[in-house]
N, C-alpha and C positions, 0 to 999 in steps of 0.2 A: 684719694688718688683716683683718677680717670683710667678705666681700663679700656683698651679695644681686642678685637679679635680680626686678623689682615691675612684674608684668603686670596690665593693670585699666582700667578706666574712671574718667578722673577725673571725683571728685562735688563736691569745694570747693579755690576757690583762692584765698585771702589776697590781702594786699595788703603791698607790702616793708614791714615795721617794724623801724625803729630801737630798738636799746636801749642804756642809759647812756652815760658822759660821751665815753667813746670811739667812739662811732659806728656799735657793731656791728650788723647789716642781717643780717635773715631772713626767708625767703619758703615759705610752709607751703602745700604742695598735700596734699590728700587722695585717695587712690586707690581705688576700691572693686575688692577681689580674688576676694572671693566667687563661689559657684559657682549664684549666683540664685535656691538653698533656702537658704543662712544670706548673712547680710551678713559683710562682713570687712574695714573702711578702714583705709588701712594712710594715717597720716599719716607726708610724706616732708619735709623742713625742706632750704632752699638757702640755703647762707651764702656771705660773701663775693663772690668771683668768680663761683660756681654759681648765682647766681641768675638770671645773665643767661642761663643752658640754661635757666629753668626761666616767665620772664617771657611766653611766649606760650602758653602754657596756657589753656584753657576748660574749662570744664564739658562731657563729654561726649565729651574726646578718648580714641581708645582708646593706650592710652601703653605703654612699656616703660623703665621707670626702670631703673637701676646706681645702685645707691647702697654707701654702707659704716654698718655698725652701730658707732656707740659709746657705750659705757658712761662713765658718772662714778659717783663715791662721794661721798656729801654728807652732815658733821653738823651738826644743828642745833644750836640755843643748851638744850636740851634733852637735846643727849648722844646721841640718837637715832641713826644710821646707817641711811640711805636710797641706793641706789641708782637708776640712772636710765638708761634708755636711751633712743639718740636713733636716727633713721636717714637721715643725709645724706646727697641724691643728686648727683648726680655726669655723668651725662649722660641722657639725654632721649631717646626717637625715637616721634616723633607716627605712629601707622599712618594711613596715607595721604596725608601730606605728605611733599612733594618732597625730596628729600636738598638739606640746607642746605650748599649748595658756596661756600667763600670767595669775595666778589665784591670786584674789585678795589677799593680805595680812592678814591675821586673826587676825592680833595685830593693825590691825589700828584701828582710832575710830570712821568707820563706820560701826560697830558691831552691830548684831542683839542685843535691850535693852528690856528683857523681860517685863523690869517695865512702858515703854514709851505709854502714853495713848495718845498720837497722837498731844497733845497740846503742840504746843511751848511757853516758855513765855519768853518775853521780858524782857533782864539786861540792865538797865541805868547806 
């Protein structure tokens, strides 16, 4: 598998769209990688699961994507062969936001139990 590493400033972030009868979901941030004499947007696509790294994005954050490069081969009804590259990312890190540390669960049941006087008793 081809990996990259996509350093930039994000300039456009989509909104999740759906495509056909199966449901499939993609979420398209644009990166600008350039060096402020030429432009360079590297559009990055989140499918799937990855879109949920990729749904607080703004305009303007400075970002460090992982993603992986893939190709497909595609003919038309024409006979033609076209190929196509995609660049899916993968994981996310906002420069200057907090590291996103798992927070527990609030529907688990180890819930704060206002009524709990400390004493466990014993089920047989």
């Amino acid at each position: 598998m081809n990996e990259v590493t996509i350093k930039g400033e994000v300039k456009f972030v989509d909104e999740v769209r759906e495509y056909g009868a199966n449901g499939f979901k993609k979420h398209q941030v644009v990166v600008e990688t350039g060096d402020g004499r030429w432009d360079n947007p590297i559009p990055v696509e989140f499918i799937k699961d990855t879109i949920q790294k990729s749904k607080d994005l703004e305009v303007g954050n400075k970002v460090t994507i992982e993603a992986r490069i893939n190709g497909r081969e595609w003919q038309g009804k024409d006979g033609v062969t076209k190929w196509f590259t995609s660049i899916s990312g993968y994981k996310v890190d906002i420069e200057g936001a907090a590291a996103n540390t798992p927070q527990p669960d609030s529907s688990s049941y180890d819930t704060f139990d206002e009524y709990d006087d400390g004493v466990e008793d014993d089920v047989f």
